[in-house]
N, C-alpha and C positions, 0 to 999 in steps of 0.2 A: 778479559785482560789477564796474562799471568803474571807472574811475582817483580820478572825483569820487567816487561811493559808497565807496569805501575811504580816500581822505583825509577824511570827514567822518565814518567810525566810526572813525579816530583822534583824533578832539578828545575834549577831557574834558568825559563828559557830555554828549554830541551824540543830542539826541534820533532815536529811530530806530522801529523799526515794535514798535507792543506787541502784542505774542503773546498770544492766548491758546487757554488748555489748558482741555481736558476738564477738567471741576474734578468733585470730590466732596470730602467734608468727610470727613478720615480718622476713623475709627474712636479713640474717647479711650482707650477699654480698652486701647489697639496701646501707644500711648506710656505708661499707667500701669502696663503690664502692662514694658514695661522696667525702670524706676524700679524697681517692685517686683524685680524681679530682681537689682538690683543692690545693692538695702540688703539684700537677704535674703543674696547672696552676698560676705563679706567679700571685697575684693582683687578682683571681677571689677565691670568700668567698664561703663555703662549706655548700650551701643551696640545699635540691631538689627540691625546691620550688618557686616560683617566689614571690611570697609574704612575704619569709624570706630574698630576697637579698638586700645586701646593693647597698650603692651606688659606682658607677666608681671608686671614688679616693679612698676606703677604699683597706686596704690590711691586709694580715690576716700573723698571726706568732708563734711561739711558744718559750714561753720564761721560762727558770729555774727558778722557785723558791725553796725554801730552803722544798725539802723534797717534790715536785711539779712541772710539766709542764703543763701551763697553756697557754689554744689558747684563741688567741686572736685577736678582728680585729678590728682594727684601721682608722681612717681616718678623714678628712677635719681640718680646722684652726681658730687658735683662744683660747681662752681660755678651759681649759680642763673638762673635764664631765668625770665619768667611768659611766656603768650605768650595775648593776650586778642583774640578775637574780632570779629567785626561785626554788621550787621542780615541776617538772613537764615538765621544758620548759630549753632551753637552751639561751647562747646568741642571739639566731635567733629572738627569742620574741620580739627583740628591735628595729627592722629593722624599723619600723614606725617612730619612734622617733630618732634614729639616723639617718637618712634622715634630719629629720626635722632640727634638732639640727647642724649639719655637715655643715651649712652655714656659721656660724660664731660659733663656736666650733673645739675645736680637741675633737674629740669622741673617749672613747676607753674600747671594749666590751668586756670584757671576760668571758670562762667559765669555771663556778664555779671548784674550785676540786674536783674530782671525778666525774666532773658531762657534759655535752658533749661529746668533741673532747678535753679535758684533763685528765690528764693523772691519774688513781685509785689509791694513794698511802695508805698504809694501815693504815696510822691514821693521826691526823692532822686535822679533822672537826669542833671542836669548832672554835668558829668564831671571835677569837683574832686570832688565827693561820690563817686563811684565809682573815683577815686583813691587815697580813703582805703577802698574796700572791698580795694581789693586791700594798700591797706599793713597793713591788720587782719588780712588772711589771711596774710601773709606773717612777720607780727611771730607770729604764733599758731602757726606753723610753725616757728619758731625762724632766720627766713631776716630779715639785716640789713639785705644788699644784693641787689640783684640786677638782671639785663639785661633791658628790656623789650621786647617785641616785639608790634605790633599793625597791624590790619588792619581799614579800615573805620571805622566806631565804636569799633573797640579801639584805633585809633591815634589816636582823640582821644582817650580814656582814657590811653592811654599819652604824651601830651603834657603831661597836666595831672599828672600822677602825677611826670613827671620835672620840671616847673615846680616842683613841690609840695614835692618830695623828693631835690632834685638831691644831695645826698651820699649816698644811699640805691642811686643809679641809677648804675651800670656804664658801660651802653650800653644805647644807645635806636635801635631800628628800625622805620621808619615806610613805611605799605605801602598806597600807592594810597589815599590819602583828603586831602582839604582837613583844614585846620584850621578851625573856626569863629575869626572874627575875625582872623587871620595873611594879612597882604596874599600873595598878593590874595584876598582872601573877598570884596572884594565886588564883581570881575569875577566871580568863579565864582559866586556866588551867585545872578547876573538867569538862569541858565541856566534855560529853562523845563524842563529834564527833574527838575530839584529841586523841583519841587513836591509832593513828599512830604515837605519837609523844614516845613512848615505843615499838615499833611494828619494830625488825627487828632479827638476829641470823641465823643460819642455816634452820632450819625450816622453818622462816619465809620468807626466800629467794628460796627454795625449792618448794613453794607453790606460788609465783608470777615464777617463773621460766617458761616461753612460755608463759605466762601469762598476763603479763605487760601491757598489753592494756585493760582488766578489772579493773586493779589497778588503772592504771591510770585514768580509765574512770570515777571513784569514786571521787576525785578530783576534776573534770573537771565539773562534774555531779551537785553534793552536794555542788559545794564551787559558783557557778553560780547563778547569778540572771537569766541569759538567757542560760541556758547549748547550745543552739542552735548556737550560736556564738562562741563554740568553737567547728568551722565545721570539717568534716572529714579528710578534706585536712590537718588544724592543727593538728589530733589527728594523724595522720599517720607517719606524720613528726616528732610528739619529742617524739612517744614512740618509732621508729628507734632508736633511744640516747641509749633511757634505757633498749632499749632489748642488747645493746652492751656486751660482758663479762665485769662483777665488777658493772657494771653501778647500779645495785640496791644496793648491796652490798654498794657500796659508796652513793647512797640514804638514805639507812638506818642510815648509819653512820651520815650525816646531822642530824638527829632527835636523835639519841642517844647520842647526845655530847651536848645536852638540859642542862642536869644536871651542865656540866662544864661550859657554857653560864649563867648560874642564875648565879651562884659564881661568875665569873667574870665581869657582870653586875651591879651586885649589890654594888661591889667595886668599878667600876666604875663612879653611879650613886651620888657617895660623892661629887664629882666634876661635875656641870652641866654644859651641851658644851652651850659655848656664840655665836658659828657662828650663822646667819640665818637658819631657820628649816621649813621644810614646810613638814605637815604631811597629807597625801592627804587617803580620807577613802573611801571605796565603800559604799555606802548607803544602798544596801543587804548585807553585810557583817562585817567590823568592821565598820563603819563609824565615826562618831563623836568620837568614843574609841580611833581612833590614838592619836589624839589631847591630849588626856587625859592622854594617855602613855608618850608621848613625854614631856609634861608639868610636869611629873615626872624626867627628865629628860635632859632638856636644858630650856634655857633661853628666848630664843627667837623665838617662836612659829605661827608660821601662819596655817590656817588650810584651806582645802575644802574638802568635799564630792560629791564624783561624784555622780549624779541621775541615777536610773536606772540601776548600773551596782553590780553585784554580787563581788566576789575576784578576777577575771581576769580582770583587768582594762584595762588592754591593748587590749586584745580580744573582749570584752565587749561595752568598749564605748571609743577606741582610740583616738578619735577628741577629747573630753576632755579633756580628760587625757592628751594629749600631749601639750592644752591649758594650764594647770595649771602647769605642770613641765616647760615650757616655760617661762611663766609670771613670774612664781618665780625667774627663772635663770637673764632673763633678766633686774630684778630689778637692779636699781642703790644704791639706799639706802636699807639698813634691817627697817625693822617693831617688834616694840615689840610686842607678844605675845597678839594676838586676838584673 
C-alpha cells in the first residue's frame, strides 16, 4: 500500500475495494441447533464458538419488552455496564470485554431487536424505541442505573438511551460510529460508501437472500483496517444470525429508521448529556471524528483513538480497546472534555 492508499483508508468511510467471498448460505439447523442448546441448558450462553463464550457465572434469558423479546446474557457483580452491539455481529462480539469487565461489574449483554436470538418485531427500530428495550431489560433485572457502552448501531442506541434517561446513565461510551443527526451527520452522510444506510424493501432482501455472507463480507472487508482479523471462524458465526428468517429484513429496518433517529436526535441535542463520555475512534476509520460528534453533543468529553485498528475494534485491536473502556469505567472522578 503506498502513502496515498493509506491516507485514504484512514478517512471515515472512504470507500475502498468490495470483496467478495465464496458465498454459500449456511445451513439454518447450525444456528437453531445452538439456540436449542442453549434454552435446553440452564446457565450455558448460545455461542458455537469458543471465542464467543462467556464466562461460568453469566446466564442467559429472555425478557418482554414492549413490542420485543430481547436475549439476553447476564453475569458477575458489582456495578452495572450494558454493552450493546452493531450491524453485522450480535452480543457474542463482546465476549472479550465482558470477561474482562465481569470481575467487578454486573455485565449485561443484549441482543439488539431484530437482531440475534431476539425476536423480528415488525417495527420499532428507531433508536429511542430500542432505548426503552434496554431500560425494560434493565428495570426487569432489578438494575436502576447503569454504564452504557456501544458500538456501531449500539452506539446510537446507546446515545438515545442516555438522551432518554440521563439520571439512569453513569457513563456512556461511544465507539466508532456517527450519530444520525449530530453535526456533522451531514458531511458524513453524502459519503457514497453509506449507501446501505437507504438500501433495504423486498427486492433488496431478495437479492441478499442465501446470500448473506457476501453482504456481510462487504462490511467486514471495507469498514477494516485489517479485514484479516476478521477471521473465518468469526465470519461463519454471526452470518449464522442473519442468514436466520427476518434477520435481514430487521437489518434493514436498523438503517431505514435513519431518518426518524435525525429528528429525534436533533431534539435531543438541545440538552447536552453532563455524564462522563468517552468517545473512543479507530484510527482507519472515524477516529478523532467521534470526539468531535460527541462534543456536539455532551458536556463532558474524553477521547482515544485506537492505532492501527479499522471500525471493528473489537476484532481488530481488542487489548486496546478493552484498555480504554476499562480505564474510563474505572475512573473515580469525570474529566472535563479534552
Amino acid at each position: 500500500m503506498n502513502a496515498t492508499q493509506a491516507k485514504a483508508k484512514t478517512h471515515w468511510l472512504a470507500p475502498g475495494k468490495l470483496f467478495f467471498m465464496a458465498a454459500a448460505a449456511l445451513a439454518l439447523s447450525a444456528i437453531q441447533g445452538v439456540a436449542q442448546d442453549a434454552s435446553s441448558q440452564p446457565g450455558v450462553t448460545a455461542h458455537s464458538s469458543v471465542q464467543f463464550q462467556f464466562p461460568a457465572n453469566f446466564h442467559t434469558q429472555e425478557i418482554q419488552t414492549d413490542g420485543a423479546t430481547i436475549y439476553v446474557r447476564v453475569g458477575g457483580q458489582g456495578p452495572a455496564v450494558v454493552l450493546l452491539h452493531g450491524f453485522g455481529f450480535t452480543g457474542d462480539m463482546w465476549a472479550p470485554l465482558a470477561s474482562e469487565l465481569a470481575r467487578d461489574h454486573r455485565v449485561v449483554v443484549p441482543d439488539l431487536r431484530g437482531m440475534g436470538l431476539s425476536s423480528h418485531p415488525a417495527d420499532g427500530y428507531d433508536k429511542k424505541t430500542q432505548a426503552a428495550d434496554v431500560r425494560s431489560v434493565l428495570t426487569q433485572l432489578g438494575i436502576d442505573h447503569a454504564a452504557i457502552v456501544g458500538h456501531d448501531i449500539g452506539a446510537t442506541v446507546a446515545y438515545a438511551y442516555a438522551a432518554r434517561y440521563p439520571d439512569k446513565t453513569d457513563r456512556l461510551v461511544m465507539m466508532d460510529a456517527p450519530v444520525p443527526g449530530i453535526p456533522p451527520w451531514d458531511e458524513i452522510v453524502r459519503s457514497p460508501a453509506l449507501w446501505h444506510f437507504s438500501f433495504g424493501g423486498p427486492d433488496a432482501e431478495r437479492l441478499v437472500a442465501g446470500r448473506e455472507r457476501i453482504y456481510l463480507d462487504r462490511f467486514w472487508n471495507e469498514f477494516a483496517g485489517d479485514s484479516s482479523k476478521i477471521d473465518e471462524a468469526t465470519r461463519v458465526h454471526f452470518t449464522a444470525f442473519y442468514a436466520l428468517p427476518g434477520a435481514m429484513h430487521s437489518a434493514f429496518a436498523q438503517f431505514l429508521s435513519i431518518p426518524k433517529d435525525v429528528e429525534d436526535n436533533k431534539l435531543s441535542m438541545t440538552t447536552k448529556l453532563t455524564m462522563p463520555v468517552l468517545a473512543i475512534g479507530a484510527a482507519k476509520m472515524f477516529g478523532a471524528k467521534e470526539a468531535i460528534v460527541m462534543r456536539n453533543a455532551a458536556d463532558n468529553v474524553s477521547e482515544v483513538v485506537i492505532a492501527n485498528s479499522g471500525h471493528w475494534l473489537m476484532e481488530e485491536e481488542p487489548t486496546a480497546t478493552i484498555a480504554a473502556v476499562r480505564d474510563f469505567l474505572d475512573r473515580k472522578t469525570s474529566t472535563k472534555s479534552h
